[in-house]
FIKOLBA-204692 format. One record per atom (N, C-alpha, C): residue number from 1; atom name; x, y, z. Coordinates in nm, 3 decimals, padded with zeros to 5 digits. Layout:
N
<n=NUM, atom=CA, east=X, north=Y, up=Z>
...
! end
This chain:
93
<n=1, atom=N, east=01.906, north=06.237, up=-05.020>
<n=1, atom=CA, east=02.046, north=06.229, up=-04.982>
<n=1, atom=C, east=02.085, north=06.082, up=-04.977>
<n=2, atom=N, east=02.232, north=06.042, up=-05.042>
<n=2, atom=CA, east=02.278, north=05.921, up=-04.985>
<n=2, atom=C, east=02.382, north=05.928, up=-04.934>
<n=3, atom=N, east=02.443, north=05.840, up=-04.842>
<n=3, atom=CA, east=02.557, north=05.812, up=-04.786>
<n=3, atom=C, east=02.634, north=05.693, up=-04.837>
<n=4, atom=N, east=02.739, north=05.696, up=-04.870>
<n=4, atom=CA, east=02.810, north=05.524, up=-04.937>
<n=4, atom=C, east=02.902, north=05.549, up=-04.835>
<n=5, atom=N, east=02.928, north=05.448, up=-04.774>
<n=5, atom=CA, east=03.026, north=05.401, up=-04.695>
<n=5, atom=C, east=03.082, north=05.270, up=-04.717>
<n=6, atom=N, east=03.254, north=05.296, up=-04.695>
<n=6, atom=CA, east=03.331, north=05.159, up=-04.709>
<n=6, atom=C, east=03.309, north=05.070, up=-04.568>
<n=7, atom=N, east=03.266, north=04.942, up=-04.596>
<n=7, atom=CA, east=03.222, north=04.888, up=-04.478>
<n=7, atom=C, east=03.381, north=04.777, up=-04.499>
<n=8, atom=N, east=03.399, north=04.696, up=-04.562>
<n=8, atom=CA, east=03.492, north=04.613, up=-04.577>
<n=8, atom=C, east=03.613, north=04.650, up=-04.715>
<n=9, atom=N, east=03.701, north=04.641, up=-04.689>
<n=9, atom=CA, east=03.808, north=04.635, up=-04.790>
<n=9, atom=C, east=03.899, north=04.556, up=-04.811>
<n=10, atom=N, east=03.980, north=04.497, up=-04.949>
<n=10, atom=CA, east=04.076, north=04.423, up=-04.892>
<n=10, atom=C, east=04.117, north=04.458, up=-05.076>
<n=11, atom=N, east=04.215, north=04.369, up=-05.128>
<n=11, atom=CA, east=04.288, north=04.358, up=-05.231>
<n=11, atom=C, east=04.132, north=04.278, up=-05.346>
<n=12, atom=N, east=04.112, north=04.178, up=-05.293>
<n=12, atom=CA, east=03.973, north=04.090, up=-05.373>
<n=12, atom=C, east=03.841, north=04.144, up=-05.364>
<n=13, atom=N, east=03.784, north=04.210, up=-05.237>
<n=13, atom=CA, east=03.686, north=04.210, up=-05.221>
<n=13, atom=C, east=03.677, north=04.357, up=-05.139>
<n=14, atom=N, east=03.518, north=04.419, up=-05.182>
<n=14, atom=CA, east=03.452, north=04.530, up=-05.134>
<n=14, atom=C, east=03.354, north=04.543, up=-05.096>
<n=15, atom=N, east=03.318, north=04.581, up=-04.981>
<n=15, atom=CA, east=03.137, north=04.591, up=-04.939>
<n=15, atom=C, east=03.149, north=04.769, up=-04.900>
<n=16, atom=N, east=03.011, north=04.779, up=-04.964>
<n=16, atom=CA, east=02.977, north=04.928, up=-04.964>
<n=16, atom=C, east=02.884, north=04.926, up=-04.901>
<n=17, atom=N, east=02.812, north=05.045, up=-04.822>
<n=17, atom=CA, east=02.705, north=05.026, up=-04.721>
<n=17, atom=C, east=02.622, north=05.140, up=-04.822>
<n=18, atom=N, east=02.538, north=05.151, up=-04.875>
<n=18, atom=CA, east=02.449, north=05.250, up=-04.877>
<n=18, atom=C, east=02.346, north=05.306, up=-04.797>
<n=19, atom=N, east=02.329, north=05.434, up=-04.747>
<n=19, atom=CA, east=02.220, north=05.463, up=-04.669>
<n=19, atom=C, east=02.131, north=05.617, up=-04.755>
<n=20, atom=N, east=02.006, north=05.610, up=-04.726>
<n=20, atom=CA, east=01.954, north=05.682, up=-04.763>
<n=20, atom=C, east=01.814, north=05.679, up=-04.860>
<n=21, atom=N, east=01.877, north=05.709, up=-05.011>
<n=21, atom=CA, east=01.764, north=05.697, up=-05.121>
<n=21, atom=C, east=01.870, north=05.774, up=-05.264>
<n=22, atom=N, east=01.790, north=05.657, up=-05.332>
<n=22, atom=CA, east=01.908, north=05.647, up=-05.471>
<n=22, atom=C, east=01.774, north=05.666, up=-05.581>
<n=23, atom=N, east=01.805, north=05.811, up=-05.567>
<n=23, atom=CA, east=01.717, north=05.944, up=-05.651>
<n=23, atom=C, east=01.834, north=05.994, up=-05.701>
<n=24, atom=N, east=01.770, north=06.093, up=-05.830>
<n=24, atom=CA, east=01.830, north=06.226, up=-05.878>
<n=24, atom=C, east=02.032, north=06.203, up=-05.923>
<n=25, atom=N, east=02.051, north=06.290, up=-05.872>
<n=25, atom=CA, east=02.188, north=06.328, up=-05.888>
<n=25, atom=C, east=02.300, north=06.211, up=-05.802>
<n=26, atom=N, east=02.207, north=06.151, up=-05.677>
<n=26, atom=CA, east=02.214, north=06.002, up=-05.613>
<n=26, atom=C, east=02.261, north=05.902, up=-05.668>
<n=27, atom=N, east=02.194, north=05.889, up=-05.813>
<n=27, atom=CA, east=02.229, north=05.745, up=-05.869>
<n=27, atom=C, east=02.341, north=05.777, up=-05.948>
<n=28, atom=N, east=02.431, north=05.904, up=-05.972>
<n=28, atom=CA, east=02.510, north=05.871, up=-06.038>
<n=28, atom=C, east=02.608, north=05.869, up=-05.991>
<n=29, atom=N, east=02.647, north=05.897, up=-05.851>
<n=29, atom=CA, east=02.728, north=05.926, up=-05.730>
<n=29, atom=C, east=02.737, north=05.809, up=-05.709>
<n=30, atom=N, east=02.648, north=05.694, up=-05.675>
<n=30, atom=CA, east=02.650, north=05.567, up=-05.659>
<n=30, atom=C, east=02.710, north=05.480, up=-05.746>
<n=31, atom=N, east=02.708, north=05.517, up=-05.871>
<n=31, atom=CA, east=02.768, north=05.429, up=-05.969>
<n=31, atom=C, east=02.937, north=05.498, up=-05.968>
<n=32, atom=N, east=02.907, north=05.610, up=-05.987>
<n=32, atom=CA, east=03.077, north=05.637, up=-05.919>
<n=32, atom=C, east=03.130, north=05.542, up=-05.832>
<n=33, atom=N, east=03.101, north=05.565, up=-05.721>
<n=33, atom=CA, east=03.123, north=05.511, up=-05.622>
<n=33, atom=C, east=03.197, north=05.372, up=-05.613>
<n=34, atom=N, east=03.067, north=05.271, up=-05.730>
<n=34, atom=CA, east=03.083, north=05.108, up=-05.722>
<n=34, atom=C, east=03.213, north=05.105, up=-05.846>
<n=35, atom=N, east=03.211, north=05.209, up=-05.939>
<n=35, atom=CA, east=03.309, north=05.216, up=-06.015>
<n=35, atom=C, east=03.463, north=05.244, up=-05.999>
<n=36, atom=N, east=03.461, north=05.298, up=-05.954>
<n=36, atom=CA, east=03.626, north=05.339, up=-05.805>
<n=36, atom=C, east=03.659, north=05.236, up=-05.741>
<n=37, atom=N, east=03.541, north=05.159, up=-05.705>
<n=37, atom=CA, east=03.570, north=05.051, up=-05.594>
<n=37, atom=C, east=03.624, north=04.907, up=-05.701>
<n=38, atom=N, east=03.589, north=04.895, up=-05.820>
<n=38, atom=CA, east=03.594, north=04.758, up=-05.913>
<n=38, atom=C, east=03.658, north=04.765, up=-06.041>
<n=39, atom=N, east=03.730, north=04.958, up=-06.081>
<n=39, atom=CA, east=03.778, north=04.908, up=-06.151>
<n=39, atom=C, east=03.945, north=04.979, up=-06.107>
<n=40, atom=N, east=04.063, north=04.980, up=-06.155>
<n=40, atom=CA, east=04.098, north=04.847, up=-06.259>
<n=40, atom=C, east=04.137, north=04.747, up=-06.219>
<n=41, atom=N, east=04.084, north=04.723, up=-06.121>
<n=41, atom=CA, east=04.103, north=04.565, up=-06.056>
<n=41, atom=C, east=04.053, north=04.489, up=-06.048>
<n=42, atom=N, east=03.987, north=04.366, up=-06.066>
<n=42, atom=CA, east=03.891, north=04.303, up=-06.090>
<n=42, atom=C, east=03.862, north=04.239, up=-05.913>
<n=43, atom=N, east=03.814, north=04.324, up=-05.889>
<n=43, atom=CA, east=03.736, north=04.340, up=-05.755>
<n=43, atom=C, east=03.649, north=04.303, up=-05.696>
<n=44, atom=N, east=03.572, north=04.203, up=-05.607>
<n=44, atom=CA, east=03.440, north=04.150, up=-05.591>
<n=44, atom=C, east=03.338, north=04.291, up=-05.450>
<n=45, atom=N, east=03.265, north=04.322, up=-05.552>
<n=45, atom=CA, east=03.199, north=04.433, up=-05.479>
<n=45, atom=C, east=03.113, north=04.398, up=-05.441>
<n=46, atom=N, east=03.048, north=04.439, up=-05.352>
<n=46, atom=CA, east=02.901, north=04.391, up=-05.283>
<n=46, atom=C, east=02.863, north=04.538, up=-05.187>
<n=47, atom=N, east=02.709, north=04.547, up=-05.206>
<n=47, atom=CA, east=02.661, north=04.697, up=-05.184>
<n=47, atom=C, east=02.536, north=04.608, up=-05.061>
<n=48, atom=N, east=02.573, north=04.682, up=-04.952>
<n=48, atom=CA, east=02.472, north=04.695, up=-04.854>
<n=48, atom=C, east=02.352, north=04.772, up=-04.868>
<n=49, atom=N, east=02.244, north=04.723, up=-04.868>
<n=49, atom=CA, east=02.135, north=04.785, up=-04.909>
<n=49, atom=C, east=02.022, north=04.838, up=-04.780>
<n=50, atom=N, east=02.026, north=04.757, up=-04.707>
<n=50, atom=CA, east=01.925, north=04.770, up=-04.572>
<n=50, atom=C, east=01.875, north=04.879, up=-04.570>
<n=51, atom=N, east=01.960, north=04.973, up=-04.561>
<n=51, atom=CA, east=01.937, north=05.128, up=-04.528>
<n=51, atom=C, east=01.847, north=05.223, up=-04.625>
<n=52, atom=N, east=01.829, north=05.181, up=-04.745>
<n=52, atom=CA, east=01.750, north=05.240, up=-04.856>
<n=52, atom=C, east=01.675, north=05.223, up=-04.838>
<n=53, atom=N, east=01.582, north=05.371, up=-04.813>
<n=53, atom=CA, east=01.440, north=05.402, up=-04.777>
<n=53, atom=C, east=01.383, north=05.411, up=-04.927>
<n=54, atom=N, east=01.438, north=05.472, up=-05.023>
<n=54, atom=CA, east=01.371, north=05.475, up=-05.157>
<n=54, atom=C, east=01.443, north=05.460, up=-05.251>
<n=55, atom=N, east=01.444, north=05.429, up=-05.398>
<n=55, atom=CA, east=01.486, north=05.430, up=-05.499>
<n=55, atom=C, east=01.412, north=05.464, up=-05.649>
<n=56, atom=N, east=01.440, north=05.596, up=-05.683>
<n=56, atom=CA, east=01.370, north=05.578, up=-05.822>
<n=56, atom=C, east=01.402, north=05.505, up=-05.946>
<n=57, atom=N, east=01.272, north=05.534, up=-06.037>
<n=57, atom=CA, east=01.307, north=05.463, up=-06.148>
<n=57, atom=C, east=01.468, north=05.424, up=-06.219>
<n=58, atom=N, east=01.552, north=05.541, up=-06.215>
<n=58, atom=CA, east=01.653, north=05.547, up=-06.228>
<n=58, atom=C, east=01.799, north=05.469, up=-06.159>
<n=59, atom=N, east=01.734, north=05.487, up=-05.994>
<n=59, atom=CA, east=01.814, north=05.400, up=-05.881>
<n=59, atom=C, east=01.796, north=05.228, up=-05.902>
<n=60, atom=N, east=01.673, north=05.220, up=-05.932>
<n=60, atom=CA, east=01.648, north=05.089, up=-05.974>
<n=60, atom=C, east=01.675, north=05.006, up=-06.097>
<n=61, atom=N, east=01.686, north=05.111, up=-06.195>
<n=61, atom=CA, east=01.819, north=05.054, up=-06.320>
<n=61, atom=C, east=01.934, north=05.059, up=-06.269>
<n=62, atom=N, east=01.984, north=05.146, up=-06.228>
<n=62, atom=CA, east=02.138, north=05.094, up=-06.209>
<n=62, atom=C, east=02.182, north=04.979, up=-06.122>
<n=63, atom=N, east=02.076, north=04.960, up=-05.975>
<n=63, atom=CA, east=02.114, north=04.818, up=-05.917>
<n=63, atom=C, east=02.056, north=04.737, up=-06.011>
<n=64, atom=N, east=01.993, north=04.707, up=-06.094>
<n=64, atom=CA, east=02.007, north=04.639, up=-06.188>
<n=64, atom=C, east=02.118, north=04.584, up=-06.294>
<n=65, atom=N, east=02.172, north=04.681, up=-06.314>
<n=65, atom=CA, east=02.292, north=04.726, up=-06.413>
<n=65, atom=C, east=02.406, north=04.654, up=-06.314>
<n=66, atom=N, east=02.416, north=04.735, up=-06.167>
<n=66, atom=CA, east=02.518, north=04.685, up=-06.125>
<n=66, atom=C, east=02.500, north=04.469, up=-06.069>
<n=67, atom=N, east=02.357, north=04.443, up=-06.018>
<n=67, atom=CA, east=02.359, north=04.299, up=-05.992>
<n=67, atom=C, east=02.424, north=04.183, up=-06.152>
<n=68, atom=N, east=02.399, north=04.295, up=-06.272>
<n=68, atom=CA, east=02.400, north=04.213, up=-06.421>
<n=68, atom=C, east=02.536, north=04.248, up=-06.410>
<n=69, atom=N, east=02.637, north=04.295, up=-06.342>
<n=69, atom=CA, east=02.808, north=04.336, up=-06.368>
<n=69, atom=C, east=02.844, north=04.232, up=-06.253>
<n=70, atom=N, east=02.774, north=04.132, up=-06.135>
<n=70, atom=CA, east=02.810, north=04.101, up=-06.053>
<n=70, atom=C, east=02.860, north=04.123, up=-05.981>
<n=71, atom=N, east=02.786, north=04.265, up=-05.882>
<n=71, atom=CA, east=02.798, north=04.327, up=-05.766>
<n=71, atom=C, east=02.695, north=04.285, up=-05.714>
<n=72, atom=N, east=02.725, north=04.213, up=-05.562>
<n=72, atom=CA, east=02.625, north=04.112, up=-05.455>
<n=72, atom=C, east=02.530, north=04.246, up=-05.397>
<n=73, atom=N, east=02.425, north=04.203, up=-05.406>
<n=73, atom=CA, east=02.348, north=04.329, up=-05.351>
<n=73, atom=C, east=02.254, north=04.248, up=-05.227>
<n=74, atom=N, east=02.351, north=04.306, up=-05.137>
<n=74, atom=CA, east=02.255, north=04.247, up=-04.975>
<n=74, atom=C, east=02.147, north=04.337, up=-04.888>
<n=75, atom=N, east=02.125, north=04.225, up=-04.829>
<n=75, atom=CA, east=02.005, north=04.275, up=-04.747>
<n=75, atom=C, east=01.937, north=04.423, up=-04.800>
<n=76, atom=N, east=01.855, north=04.382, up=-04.945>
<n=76, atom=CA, east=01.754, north=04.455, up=-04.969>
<n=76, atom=C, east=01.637, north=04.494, up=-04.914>
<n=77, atom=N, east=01.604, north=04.562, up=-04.842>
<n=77, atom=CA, east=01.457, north=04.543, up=-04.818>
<n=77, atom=C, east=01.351, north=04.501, up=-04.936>
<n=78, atom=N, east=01.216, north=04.462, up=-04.867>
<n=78, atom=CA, east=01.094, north=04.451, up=-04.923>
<n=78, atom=C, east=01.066, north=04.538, up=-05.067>
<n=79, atom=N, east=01.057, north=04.628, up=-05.067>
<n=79, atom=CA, east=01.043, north=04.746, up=-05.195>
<n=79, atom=C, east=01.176, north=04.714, up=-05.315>
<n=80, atom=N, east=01.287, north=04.763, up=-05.222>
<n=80, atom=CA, east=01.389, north=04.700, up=-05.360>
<n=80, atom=C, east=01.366, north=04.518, up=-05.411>
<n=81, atom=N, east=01.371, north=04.441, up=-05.338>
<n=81, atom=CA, east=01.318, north=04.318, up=-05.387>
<n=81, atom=C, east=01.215, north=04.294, up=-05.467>
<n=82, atom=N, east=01.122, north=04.350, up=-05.456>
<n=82, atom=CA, east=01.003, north=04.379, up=-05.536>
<n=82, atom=C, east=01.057, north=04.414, up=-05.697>
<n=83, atom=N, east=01.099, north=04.556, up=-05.650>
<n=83, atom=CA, east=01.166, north=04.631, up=-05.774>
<n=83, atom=C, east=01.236, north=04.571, up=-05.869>
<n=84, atom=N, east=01.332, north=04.484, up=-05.829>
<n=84, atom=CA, east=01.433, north=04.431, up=-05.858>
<n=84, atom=C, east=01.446, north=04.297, up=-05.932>
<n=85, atom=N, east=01.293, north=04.230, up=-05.936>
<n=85, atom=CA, east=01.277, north=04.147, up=-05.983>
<n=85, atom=C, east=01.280, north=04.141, up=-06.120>
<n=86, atom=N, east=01.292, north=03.993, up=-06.175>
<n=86, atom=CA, east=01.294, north=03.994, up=-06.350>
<n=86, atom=C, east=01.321, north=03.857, up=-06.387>
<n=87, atom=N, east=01.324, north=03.752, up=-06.279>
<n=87, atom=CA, east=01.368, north=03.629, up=-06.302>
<n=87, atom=C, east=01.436, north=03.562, up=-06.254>
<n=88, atom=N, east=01.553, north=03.661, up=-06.218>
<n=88, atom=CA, east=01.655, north=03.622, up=-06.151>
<n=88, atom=C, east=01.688, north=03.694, up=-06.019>
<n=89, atom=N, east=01.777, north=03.671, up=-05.944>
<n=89, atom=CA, east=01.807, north=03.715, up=-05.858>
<n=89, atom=C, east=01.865, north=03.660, up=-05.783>
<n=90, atom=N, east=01.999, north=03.764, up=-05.775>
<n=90, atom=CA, east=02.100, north=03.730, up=-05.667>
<n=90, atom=C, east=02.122, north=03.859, up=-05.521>
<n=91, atom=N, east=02.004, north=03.881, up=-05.492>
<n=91, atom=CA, east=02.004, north=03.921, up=-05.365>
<n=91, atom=C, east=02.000, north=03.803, up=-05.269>
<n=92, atom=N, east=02.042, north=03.886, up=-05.181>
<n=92, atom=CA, east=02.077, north=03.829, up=-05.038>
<n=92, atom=C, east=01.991, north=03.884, up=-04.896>
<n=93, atom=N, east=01.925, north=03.783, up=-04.852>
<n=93, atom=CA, east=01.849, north=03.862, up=-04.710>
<n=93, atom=C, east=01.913, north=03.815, up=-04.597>
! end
């Protein structure tokens, strides 16, 4: 199960809270989600991460997908940081 919640809103900028695990039918709900929130406005999104207990192979391409579209992905835990690596990185702890 995940939960997305609007934590901040405004006209420029969005923070999303995710809680849960970004599995299955999860990751595409999530990309919904960041997609509603950024387009057609050119929107600065940023996804709260703390709360993610797991992510599969799948969950972990798309925060991929979404950090390479420049959506701020904070306070990852340990496991997504791991995951998430490739060179770069613009997480936030």
């Amino acid at each position: 199960m995940l939960r997305i919640t609007v934590v901040e809103s405004s006209k420029i900028a969005v923070t999303l809270r995710a809680e849960g695990r970004i599995t299955g039918p999860w990751v595409e709900e999530l990309r919904t989600a960041c997609n509603v929130h950024t387009f057609p406005d050119e929107v600065q999104l940023s996804l709260e991460l703390a709360d993610i207990s797991f992510a599969d192979a799948a969950g972990i391409a798309l925060l991929k997908e979404l950090r390479n579209r420049g959506v701020g992905l904070i306070g990852a835990t340990p496991f997504l940081t791991e995951q998430l690596k490739d060179g770069t990185s613009s997480l936030q702890f």
